[in-house]
C-alpha positions as CSV (number, residue, x, y, z in Angstrom):
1,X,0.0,0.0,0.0
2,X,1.6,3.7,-1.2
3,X,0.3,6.3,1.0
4,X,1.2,10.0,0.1
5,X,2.8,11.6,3.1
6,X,3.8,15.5,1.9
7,X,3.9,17.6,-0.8
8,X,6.3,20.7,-1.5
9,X,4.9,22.8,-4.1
10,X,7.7,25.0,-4.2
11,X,10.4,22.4,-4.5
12,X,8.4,19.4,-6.5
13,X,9.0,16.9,-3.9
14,X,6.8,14.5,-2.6
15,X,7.0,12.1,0.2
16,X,5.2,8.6,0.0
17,X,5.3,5.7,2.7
18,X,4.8,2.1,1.7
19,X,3.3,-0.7,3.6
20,X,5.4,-3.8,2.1
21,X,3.8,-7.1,2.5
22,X,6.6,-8.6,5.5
23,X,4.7,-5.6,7.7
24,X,7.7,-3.2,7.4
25,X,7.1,0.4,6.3
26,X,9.4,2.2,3.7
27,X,9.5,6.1,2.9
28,X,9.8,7.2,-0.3
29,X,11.1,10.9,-1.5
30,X,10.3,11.9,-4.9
31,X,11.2,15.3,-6.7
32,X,10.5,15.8,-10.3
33,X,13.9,18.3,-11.1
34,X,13.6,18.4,-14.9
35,X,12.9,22.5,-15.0
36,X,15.9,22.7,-13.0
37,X,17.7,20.3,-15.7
38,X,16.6,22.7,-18.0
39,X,17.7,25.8,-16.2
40,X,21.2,24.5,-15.8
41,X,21.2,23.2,-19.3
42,X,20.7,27.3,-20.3
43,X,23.3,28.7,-17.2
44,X,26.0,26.4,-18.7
45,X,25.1,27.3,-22.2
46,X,25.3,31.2,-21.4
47,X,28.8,30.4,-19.3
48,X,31.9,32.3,-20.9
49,X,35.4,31.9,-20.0
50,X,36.7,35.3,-18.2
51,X,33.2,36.1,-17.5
52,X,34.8,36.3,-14.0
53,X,37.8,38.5,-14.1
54,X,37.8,41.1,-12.0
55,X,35.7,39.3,-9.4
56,X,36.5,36.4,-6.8
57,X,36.6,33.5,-8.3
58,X,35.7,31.5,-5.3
59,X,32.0,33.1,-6.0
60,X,31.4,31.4,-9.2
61,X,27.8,29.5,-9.4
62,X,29.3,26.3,-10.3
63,X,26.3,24.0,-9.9
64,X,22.5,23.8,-9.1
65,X,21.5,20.3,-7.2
66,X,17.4,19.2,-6.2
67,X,17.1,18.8,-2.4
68,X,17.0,15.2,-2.8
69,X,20.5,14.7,-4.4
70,X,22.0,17.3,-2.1
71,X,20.5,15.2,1.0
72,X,21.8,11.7,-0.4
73,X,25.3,13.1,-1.1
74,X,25.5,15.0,2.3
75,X,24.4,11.2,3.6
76,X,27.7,9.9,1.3
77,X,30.3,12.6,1.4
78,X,29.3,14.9,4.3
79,X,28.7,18.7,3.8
80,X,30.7,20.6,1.5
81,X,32.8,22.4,4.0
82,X,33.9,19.3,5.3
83,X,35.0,17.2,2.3
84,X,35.7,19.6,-0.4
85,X,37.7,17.5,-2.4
86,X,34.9,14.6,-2.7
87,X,32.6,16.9,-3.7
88,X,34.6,18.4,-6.3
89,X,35.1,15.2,-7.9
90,X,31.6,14.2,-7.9
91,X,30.8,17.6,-9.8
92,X,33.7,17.4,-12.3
93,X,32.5,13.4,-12.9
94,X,30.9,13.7,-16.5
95,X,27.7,11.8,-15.5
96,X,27.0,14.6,-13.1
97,X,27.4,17.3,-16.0
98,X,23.8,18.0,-15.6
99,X,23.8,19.9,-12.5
100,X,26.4,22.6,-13.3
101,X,26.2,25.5,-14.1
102,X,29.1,26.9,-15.9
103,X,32.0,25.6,-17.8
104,X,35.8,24.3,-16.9
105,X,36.2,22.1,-13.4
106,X,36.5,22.6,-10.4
């Protein structure tokens, strides 16, 4: 049985809970993110190189990632702050090349 639990209008996500049939319960998150897709597809597309002199670099919008993706890879890498290197290489893995924003690596 799939009960619907929440839904985020703002963010797309929805939260279902399952009744399996051993008696256990399950949660389920869900977040339709292809507008987002889209949006980074057109960020990356108006990316230049040098766009940035003159500025810090460290500023750069490098990447746009759906609640749900951010959540499971805080889950497998930890924040940001504290493992900068893992996720630099999960950005600059070509699968990922979805969810950034701009051209060059990290």
């Amino acid at each position: 049985m799939k009960r619907l639990l929440k839904v985020d209008p703002k963010t797309g996500e929805e939260m279902y809970m399952h009744q399996n049939i051993d008696g256990s319960t399950s949660i389920e998150k869900k977040q339709n993110f292809a507008a987002l897709m889209e949006l980074n597809k057109q960020m990356n597309n108006d990316w230049q190189y040098g766009q940035m002199r003159g500025s810090q670099r460290h500023m750069a919008h490098v990447a746009e990632i759906p609640n749900t993706v951010y959540n499971d890879l805080v889950a497998k890498l930890g924040k940001p702050a504290d493992n900068p290197t893992g996720w630099k290489k999960w950005l600059n893995d070509s699968e990922n090349r979805a969810f950034r924003t701009g051209g060059g690596y990290i």
